[in-house]
C-alpha positions as CSV (number, residue, x, y, z in Angstrom):
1,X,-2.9,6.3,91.2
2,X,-1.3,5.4,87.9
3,X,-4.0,7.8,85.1
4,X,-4.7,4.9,82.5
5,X,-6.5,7.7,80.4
6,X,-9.8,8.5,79.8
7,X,-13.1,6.5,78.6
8,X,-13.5,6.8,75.0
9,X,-16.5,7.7,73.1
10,X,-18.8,10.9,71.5
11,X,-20.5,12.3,74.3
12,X,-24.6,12.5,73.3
13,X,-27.6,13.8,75.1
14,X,-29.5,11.5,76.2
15,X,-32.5,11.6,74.3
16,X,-30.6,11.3,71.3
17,X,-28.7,8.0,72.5
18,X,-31.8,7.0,72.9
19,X,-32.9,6.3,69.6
20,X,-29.9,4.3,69.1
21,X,-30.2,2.5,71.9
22,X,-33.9,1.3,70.5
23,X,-32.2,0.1,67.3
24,X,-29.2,-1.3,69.4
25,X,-29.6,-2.3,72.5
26,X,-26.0,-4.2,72.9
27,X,-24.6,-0.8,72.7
28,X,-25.9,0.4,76.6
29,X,-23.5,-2.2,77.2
30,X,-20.6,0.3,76.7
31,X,-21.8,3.3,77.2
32,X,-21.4,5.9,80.0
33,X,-23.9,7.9,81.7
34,X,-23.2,11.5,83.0
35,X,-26.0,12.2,85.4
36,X,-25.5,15.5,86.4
37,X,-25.8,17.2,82.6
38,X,-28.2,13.8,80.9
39,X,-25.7,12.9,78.9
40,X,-24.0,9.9,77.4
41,X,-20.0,8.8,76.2
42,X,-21.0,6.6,73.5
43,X,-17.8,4.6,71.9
44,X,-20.1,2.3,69.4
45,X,-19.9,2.6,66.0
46,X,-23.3,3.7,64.2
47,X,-24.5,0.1,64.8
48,X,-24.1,0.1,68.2
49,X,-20.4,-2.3,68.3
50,X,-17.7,-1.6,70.2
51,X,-14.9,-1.5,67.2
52,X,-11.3,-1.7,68.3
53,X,-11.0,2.2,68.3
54,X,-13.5,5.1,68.6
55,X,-13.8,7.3,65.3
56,X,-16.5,9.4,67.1
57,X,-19.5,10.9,64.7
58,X,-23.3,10.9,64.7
59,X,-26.6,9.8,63.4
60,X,-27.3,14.2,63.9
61,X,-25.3,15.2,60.5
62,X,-25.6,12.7,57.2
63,X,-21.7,11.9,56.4
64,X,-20.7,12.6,59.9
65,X,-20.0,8.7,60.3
66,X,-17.7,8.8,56.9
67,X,-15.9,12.3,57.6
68,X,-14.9,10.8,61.0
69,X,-13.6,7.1,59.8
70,X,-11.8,8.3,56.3
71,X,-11.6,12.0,56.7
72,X,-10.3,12.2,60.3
73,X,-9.4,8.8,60.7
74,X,-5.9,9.8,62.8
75,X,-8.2,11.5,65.9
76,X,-9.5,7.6,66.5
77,X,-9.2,7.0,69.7
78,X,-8.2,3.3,71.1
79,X,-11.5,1.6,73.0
80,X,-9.5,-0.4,75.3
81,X,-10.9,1.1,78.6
82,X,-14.2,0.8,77.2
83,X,-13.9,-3.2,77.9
84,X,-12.9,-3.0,81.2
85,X,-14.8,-5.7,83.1
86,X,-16.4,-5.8,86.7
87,X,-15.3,-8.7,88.6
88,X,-17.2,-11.6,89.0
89,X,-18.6,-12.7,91.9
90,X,-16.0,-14.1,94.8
91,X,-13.0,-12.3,92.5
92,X,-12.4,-9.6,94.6
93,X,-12.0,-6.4,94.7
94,X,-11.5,-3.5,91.5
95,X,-8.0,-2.6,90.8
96,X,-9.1,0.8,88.7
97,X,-11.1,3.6,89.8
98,X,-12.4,6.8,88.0
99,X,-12.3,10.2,88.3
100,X,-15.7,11.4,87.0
101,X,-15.7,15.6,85.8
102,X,-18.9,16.7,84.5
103,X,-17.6,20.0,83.3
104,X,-15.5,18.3,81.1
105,X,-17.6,15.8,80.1
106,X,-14.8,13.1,80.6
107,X,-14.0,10.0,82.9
108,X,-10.7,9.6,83.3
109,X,-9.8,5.8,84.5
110,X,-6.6,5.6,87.8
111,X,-5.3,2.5,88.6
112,X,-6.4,2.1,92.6
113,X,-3.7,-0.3,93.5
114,X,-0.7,-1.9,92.3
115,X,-1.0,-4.6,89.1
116,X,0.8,-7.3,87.8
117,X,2.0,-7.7,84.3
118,X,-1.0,-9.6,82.8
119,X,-3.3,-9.4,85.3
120,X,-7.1,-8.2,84.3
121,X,-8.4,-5.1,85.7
122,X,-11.5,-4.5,87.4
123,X,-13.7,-1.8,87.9
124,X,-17.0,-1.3,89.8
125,X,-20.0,-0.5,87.5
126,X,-21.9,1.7,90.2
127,X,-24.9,1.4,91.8
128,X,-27.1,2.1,89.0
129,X,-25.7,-0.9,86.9
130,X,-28.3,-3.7,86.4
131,X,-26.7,-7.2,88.0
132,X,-29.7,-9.6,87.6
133,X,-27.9,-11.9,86.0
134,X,-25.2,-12.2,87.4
135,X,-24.8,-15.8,89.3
């Protein structure tokens, strides 16, 4: 299919995301795990939002947060694909698949079927994401 691009974000060990995560939980929303190297694609800012794009840094280095949004501002990276819903229930099916590459460390998003202008795409969460609320 179609490559839409890949999911934005700073890829973190876990255990480090994890201290964030305490702080902000809404920010699991958006995140991405990689099992097979315990790591996770992050696109949140340093308060765990999802901003319009990704200026990457970390809570590791004091100033990484400001070189990355003033120094380096240009290397943002749009967050578009990190808002890519699941369908609800009796929707249908997903119209974007990934291509997941530990090596690389990146997921890169393919469209999985034709689209229509304006239509929203869909993609499955996986088996590991929590739908007990959904209704």
């Amino acid at each position: 299919g179609t490559v839409l691009g890949t999911y934005p974000g700073v890829v973190r060990p876990s255990n480090k995301y994890f201290t964030k995560y305490v702080n902000y939980p809404d920010s699991q929303g958006y995140t991405w795990r990689l099992n097979k190297v315990n790591e996770i694609i992050d696109p949140t800012d340093s308060k765990g939002v999802l901003q319009d794009v990704c200026y990457g840094g970390s809570d590791d280095y004091v100033g990484s947060y400001f070189i990355h949004q003033v120094l380096w501002r240009f290397w943002s990276v749009t967050t578009l694909l990190a808002r890519i819903n699941e369908p609800p229930l009796g929707v249908g099916g997903c119209s974007v698949e990934t291509e997941v590459d530990e090596e690389r460390r990146e997921v890169v998003f393919l469209l999985g079927r034709d689209v229509y202008e304006g239509e929203e795409l869909y993609l499955d969460y996986g088996p590991l994401y929590d739908r007990s609320n959904y209704r």
